[in-house]
Backbone as a printed PyTorch tensor [residue, N CA C, xyz], in Angstrom:
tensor([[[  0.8530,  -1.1670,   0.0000],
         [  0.0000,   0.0000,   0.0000],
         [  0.9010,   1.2330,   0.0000]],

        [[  0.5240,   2.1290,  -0.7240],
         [  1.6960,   3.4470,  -0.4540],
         [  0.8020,   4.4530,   0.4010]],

        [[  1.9160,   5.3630,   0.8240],
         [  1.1810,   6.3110,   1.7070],
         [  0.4740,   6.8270,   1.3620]],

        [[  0.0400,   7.5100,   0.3430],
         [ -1.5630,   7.6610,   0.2040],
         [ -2.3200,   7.2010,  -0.0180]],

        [[ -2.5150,   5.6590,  -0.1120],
         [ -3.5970,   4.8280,   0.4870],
         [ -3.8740,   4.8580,   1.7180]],

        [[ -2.7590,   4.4120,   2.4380],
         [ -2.5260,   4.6720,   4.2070],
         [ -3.3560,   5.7060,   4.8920]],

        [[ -2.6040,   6.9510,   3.8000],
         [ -3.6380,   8.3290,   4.6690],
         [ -4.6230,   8.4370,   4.3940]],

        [[ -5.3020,   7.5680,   3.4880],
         [ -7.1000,   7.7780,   2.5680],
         [ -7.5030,   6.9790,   4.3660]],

        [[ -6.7750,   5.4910,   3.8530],
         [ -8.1040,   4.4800,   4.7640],
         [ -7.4790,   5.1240,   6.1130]],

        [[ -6.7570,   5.3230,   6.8560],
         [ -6.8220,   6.3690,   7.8320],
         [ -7.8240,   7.4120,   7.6820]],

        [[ -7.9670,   8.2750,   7.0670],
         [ -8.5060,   9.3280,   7.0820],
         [-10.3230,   8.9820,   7.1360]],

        [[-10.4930,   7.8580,   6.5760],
         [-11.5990,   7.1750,   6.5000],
         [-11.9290,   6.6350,   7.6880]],

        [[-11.1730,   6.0880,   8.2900],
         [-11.3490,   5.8140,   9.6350],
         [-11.6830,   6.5300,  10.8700]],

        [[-10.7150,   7.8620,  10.3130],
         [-11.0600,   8.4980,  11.6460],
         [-12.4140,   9.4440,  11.5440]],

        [[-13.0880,   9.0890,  10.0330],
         [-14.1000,   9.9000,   9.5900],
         [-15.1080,   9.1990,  10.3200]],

        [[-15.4950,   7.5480,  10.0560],
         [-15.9220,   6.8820,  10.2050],
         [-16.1440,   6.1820,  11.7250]],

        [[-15.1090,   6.5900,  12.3160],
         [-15.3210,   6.5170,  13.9490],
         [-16.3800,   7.0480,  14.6590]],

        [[-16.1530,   8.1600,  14.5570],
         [-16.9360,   8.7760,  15.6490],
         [-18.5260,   8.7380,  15.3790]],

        [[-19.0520,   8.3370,  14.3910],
         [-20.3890,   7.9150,  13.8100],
         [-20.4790,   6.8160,  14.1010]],

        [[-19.7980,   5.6120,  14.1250],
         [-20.1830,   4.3850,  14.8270],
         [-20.4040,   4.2450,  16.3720]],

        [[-19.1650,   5.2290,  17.3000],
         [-19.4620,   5.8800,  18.5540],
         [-20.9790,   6.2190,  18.8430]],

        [[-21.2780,   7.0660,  18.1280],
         [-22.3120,   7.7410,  18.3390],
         [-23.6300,   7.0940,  18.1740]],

        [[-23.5310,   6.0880,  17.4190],
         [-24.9900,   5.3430,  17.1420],
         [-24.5360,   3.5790,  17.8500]],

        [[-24.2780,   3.4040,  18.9810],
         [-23.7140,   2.2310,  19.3320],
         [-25.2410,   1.2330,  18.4360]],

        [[-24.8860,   0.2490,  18.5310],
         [-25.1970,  -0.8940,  17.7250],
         [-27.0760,  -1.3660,  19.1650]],

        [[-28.6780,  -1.2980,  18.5030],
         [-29.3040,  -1.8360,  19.4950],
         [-29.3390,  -2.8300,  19.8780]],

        [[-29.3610,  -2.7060,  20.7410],
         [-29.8640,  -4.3640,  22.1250],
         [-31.3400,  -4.3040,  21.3380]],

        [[-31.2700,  -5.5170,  22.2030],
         [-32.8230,  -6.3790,  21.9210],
         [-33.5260,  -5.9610,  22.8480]],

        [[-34.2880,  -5.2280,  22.8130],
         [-35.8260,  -5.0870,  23.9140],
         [-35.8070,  -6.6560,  24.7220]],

        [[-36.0420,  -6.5220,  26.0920],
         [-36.1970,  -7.6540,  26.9060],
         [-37.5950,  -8.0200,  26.6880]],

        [[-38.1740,  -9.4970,  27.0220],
         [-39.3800,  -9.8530,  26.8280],
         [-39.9580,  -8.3630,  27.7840]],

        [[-41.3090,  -9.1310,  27.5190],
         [-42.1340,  -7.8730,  28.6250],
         [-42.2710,  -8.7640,  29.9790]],

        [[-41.8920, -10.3900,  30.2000],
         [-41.6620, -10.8770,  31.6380],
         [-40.7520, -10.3680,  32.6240]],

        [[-39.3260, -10.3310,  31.8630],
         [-38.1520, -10.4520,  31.9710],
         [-38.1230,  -8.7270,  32.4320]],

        [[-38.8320,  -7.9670,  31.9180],
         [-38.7230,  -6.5290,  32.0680],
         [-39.1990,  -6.3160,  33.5070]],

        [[-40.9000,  -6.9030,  33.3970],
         [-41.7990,  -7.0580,  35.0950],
         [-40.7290,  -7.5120,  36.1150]],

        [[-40.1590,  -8.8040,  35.8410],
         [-38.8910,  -9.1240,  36.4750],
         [-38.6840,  -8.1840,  37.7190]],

        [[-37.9170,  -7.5070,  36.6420],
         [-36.5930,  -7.0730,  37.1320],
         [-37.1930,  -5.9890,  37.6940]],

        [[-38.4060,  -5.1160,  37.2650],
         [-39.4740,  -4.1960,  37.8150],
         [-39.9020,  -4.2510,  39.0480]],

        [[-40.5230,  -5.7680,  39.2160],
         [-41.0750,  -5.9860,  40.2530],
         [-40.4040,  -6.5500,  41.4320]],

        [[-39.1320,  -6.1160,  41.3680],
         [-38.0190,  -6.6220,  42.6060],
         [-38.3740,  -7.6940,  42.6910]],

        [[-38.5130,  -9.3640,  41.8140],
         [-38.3400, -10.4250,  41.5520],
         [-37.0180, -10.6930,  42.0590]],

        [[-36.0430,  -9.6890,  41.3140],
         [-34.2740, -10.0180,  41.6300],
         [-34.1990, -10.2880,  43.0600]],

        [[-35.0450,  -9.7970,  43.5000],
         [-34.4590,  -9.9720,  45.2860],
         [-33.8480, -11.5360,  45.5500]],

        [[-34.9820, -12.2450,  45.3820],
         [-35.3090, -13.6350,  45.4610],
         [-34.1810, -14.2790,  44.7120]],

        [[-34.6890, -14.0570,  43.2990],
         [-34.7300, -14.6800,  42.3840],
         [-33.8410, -14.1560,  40.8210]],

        [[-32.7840, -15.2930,  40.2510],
         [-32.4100, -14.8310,  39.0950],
         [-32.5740, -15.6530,  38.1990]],

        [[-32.0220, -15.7590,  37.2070],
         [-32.6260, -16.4010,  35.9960],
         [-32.1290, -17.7060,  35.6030]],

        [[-30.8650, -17.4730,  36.1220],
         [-29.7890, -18.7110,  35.6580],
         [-29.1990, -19.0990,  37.3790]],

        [[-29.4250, -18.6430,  38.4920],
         [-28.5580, -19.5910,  39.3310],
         [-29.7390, -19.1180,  40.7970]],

        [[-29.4750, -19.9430,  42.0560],
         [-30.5580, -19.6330,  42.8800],
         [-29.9640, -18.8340,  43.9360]],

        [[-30.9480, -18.2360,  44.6080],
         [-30.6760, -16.9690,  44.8530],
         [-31.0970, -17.3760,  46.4920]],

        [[-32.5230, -16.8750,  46.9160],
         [-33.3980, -17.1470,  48.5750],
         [-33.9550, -18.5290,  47.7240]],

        [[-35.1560, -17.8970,  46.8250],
         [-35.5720, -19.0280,  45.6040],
         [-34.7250, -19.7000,  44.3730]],

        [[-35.1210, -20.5540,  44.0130],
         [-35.2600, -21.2390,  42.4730],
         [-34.8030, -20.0900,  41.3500]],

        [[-33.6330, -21.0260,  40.9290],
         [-33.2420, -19.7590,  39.5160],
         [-34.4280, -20.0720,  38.9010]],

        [[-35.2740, -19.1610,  37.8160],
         [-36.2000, -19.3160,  36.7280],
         [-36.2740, -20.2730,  35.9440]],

        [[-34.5760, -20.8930,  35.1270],
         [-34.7700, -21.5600,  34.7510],
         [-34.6230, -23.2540,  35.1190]],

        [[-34.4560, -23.3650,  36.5240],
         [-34.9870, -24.4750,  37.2910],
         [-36.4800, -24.4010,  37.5830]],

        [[-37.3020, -23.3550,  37.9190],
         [-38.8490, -23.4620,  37.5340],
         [-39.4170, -23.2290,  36.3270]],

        [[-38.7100, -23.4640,  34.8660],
         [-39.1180, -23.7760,  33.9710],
         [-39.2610, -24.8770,  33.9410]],

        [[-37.7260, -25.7360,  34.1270],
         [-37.6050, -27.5390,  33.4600],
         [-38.6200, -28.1920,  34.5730]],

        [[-38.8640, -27.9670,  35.6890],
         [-39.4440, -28.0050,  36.3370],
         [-41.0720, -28.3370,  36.1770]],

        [[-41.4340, -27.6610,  35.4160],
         [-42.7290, -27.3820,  35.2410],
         [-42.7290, -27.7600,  33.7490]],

        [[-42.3120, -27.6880,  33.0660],
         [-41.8700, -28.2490,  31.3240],
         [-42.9700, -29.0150,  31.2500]],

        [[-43.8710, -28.8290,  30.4480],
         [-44.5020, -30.0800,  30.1780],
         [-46.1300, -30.0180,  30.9940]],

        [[-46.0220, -29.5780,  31.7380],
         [-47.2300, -29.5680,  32.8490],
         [-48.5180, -28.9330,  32.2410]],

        [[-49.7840, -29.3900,  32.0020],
         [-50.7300, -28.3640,  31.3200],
         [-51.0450, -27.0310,  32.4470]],

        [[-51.1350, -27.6950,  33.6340],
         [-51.3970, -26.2820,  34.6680],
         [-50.4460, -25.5780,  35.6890]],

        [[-49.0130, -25.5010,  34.5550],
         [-48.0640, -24.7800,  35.0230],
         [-48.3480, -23.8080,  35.7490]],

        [[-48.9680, -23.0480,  34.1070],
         [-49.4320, -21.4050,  34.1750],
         [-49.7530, -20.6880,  35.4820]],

        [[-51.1920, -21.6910,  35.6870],
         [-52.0320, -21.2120,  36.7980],
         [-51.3220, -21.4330,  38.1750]],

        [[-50.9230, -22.8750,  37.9530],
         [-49.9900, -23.1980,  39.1600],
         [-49.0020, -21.7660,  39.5760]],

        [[-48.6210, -21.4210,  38.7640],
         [-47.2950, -20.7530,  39.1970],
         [-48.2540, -19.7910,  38.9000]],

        [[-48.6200, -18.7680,  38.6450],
         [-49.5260, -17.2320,  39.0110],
         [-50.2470, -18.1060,  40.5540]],

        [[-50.7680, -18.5770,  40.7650],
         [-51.2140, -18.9130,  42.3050],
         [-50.1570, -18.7480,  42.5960]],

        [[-48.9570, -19.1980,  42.3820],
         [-48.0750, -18.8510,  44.1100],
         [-47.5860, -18.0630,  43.8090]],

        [[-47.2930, -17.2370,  42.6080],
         [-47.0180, -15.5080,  43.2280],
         [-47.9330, -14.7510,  43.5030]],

        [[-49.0940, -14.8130,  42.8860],
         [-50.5930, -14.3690,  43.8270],
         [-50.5860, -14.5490,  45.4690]],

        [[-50.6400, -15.9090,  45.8420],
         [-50.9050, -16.5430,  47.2220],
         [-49.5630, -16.3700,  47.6740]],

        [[-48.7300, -16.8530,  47.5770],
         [-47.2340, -16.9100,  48.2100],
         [-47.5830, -18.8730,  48.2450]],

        [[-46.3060, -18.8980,  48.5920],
         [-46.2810, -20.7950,  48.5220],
         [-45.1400, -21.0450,  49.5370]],

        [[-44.9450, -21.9530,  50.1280],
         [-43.5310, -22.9980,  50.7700],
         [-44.2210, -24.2930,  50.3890]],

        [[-43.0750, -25.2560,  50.2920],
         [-42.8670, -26.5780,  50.2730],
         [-42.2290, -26.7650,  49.0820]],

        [[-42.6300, -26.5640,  47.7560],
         [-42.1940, -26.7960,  46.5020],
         [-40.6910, -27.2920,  46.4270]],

        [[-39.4980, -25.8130,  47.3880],
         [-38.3390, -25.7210,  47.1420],
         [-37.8290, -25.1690,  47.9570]],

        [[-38.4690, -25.8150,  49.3320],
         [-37.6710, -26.1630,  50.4550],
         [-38.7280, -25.5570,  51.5850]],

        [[-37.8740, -24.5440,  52.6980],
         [-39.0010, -24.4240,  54.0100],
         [-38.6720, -22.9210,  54.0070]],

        [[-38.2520, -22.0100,  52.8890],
         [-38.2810, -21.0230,  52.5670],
         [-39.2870, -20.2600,  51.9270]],

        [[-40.3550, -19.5340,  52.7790],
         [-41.5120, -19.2270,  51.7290],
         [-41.4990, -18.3570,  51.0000]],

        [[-42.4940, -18.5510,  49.8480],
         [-42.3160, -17.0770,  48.6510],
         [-43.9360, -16.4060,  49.3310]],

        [[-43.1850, -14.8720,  49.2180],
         [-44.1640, -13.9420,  50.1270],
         [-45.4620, -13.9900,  48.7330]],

        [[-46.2520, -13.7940,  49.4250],
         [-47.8960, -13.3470,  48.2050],
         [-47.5990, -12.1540,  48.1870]],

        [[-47.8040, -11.8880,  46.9200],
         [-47.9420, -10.5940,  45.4060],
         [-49.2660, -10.3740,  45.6840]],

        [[-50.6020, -10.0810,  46.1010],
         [-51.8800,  -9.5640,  45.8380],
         [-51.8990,  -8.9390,  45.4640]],

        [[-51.0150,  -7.4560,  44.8580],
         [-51.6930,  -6.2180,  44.6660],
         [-50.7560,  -6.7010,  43.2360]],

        [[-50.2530,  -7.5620,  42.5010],
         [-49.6670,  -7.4980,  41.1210],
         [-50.6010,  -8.0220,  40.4640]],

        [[-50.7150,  -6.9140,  39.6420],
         [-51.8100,  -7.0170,  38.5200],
         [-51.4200,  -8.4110,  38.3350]],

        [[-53.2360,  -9.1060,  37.8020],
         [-52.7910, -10.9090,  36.6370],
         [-52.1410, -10.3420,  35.4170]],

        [[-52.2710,  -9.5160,  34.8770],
         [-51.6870,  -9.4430,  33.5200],
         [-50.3390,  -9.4900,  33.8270]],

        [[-49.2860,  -8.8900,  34.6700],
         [-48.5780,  -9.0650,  34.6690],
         [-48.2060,  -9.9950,  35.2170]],

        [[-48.6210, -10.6190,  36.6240],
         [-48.7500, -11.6250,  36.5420],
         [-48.2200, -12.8860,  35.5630]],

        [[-49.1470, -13.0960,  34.5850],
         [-49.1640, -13.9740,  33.4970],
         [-47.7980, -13.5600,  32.6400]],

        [[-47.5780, -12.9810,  32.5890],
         [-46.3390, -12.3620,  31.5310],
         [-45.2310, -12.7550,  31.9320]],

        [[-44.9080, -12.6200,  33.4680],
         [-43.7810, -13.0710,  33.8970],
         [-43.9540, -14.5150,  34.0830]],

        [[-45.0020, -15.3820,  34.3360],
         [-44.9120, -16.2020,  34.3070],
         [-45.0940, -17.3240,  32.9730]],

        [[-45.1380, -16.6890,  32.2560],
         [-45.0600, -17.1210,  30.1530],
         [-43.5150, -16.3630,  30.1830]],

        [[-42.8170, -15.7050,  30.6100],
         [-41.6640, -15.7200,  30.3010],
         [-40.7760, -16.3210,  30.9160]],

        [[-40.7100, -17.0010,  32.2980],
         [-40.2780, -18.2010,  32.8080],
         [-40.9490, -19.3610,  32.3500]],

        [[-41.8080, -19.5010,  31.9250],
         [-41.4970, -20.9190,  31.6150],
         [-41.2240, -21.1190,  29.6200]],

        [[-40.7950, -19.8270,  29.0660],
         [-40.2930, -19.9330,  28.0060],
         [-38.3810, -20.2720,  28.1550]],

        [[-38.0840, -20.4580,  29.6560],
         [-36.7670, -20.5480,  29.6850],
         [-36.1330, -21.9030,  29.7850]],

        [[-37.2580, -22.6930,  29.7770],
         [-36.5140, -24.4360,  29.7330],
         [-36.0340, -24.9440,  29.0490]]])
């Protein structure tokens, strides 16, 4: 390459920098579970991949894999609160979380098995 190639694709580069800076590359929008999640101080408890007070998420996916009355199952015990399932640690009752959301977070855990 001779030097004024050098100084073009240089010069191109340093044109070309600061516009890639500036528009970093988007992320993916999180489900709308995964969003409630993390909204609804879920994290306290609970993370996605390892266990926390509770069950990582995706141990109450494989968990439930397969089950026709996951769904409901699992919105009852964040509705009600539950112990026994996963150990003598209880999960406190949610009453005042909306079902819709509700349901969302719980269709986005069990999309994690």
């Amino acid at each position: 390459m001779t030097d004024g190639r050098r100084v073009n694709a240089f010069g191109t580069a340093i044109t070309v920098l600061p516009m890639l800076l500036a528009f970093p590359p988007a992320r993916a929008a999180a489900p709308p579970g995964e969003e409630l999640f993390k909204k609804n101080n879920c994290v306290t408890c609970h993370a996605i991949d390892h266990k926390v007070v509770g069950p990582s998420y995706e141990d109450v996916a494989k968990k439930f894999a397969g089950q026709p009355d996951a769904a409901q199952t699992l919105a009852d015990a964040v509705r009600k609160g539950h112990v026994g399932t996963w150990g003598v640690v209880p999960m406190p009752a949610h009453p005042d979380m909306p079902d819709s959301q509700i349901q969302q977070i719980v269709a986005w855990i069990l999309s994690l098995k």
